[in-house]
N, C-alpha and C positions, 0 to 999 in steps of 0.2 A: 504494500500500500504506500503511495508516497506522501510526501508532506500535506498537500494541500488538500490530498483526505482525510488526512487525519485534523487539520487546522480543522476544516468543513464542518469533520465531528464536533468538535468545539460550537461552533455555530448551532450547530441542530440540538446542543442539549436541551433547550426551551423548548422543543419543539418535539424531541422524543425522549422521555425519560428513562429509555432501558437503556439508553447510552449511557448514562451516567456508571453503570457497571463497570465500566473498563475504569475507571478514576478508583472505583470498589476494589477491584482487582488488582490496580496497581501498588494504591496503598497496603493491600493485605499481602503481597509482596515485599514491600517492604518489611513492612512488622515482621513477616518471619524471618528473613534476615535477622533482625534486631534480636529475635526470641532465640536465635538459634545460638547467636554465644551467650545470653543472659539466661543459659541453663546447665553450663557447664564449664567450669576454670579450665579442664585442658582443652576445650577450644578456645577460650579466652587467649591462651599461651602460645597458641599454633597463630593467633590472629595478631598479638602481639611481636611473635617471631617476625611474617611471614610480610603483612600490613606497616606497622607499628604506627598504629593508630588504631582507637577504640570506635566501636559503631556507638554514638548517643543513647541512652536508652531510657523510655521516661515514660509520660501519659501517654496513651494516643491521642489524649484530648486536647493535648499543647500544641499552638499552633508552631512555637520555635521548637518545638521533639522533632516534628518532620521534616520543618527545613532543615537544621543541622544533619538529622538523615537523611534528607537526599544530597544535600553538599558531599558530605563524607562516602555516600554510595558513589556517588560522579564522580568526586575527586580521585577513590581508590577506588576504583572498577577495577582496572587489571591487576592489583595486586589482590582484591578479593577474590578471585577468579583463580589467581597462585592457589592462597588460601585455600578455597574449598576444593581444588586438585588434589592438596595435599594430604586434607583432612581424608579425602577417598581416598588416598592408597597408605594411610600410615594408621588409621580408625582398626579398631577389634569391634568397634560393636557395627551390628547391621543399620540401626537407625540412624545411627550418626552419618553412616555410607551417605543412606539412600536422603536423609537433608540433607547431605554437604553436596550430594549428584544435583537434587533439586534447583538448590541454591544457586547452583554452578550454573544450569541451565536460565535460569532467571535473568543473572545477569550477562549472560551470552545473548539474550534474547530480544530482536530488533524491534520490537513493539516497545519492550520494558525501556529499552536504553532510549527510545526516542522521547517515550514520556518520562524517565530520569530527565532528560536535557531540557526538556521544555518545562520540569517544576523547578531545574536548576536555576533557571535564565527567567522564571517568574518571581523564584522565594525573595528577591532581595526589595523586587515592589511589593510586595506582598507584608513585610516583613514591614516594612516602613510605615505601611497604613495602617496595620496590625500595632504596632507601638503606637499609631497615634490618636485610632480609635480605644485604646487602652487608657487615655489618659481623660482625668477628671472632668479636665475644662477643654471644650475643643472649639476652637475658632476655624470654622467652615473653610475661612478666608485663609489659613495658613498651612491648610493640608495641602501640599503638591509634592 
C-alpha cells in the first residue's frame, strides 16, 4: 500500500470507524513490546546488552508513555530487531522464543514501521498541545 493510502486512511477515519482498528492495532503493538521486557530481568539484560537503552514503560493512559515509546521504538528499530534475534536463538524457554519471533516480526513489519514514523514525526506537535492543554490557565491566543 503506498503512502497516500495510507494518509487517505487518515482522512476517512470520520467517515469509517473500523479504521480506527489499525491505530488499535498499532498501539497494542507497541504495548507488547513494552510488556515483553517488563516481565523478565534476563530480557531486560539481553536488551541492555544488545540496545543499551531501556523501552519506557508506564500507563497506557499517559499520553508522554507513548510518545517516549514510539521515539525509543524508531530510534532503536535495528538494534531491537539484534535484540529479539538474539533472545530467539540464546532463550531455553519456548514462550520467550515464540514473543521474541513475534516481536521481531512487528518491527520488520512495513505497515508497523510506517505508522512508527508517522506517530514519530507527529509526537512532538502533539506533545506540545498536550502540555499546553494540561495547563491551568490557557490563552486561546498563545497556543501555536
Amino acid at each position: 500500500m503506498c503512502i497516500a493510502t495510507h494518509i487517505s486512511s487518515i482522512y476517512l477515519l470520520g467517515k469509517q470507524p473500523v479504521r480506527i482498528s489499525k491505530f488499535e492495532y498499532f498501539f497494542s503493538n507497541l504495548s507488547d513490546i513494552t510488556n515483553f521486557f517488563n516481565k523478565s530481568p534476563q530480557r531486560v539484560a539481553i536488551l541492555d546488552e544488545t540496545v543499551r537503552k531501556r523501552i519506557p514503560h508506564g500507563s497506557d493512559t499517559r499520553w508522554n508513555f507513548k510518545s517516549r515509546t514510539i521515539n525509543t521504538v524508531y530510534e532503536y528499530r535495528e538494534q531491537l530487531i539484534e535484540c529479539m534475534g538474539k533472545m530467539e536463538s540464546t532463550s531455553k524457554q519456548a514462550v520467550a522464543i515464540n514473543q521474541a519471533g513475534a516481536i521481531r516480526r512487528i518491527l520488520e513489519d512495513s505497515k508497523f514501521v510506517f505508522w512508527l514514523t508517522v506517530f514519530h514525526n507527529i509526537m512532538p506537535h502533539v506533545d506540545v498541545l498536550h502540555n499546553q492543554l494540561q495547563k491551568t490557565r490557557i490563552d486561546a491566543a498563545l497556543i501555536r
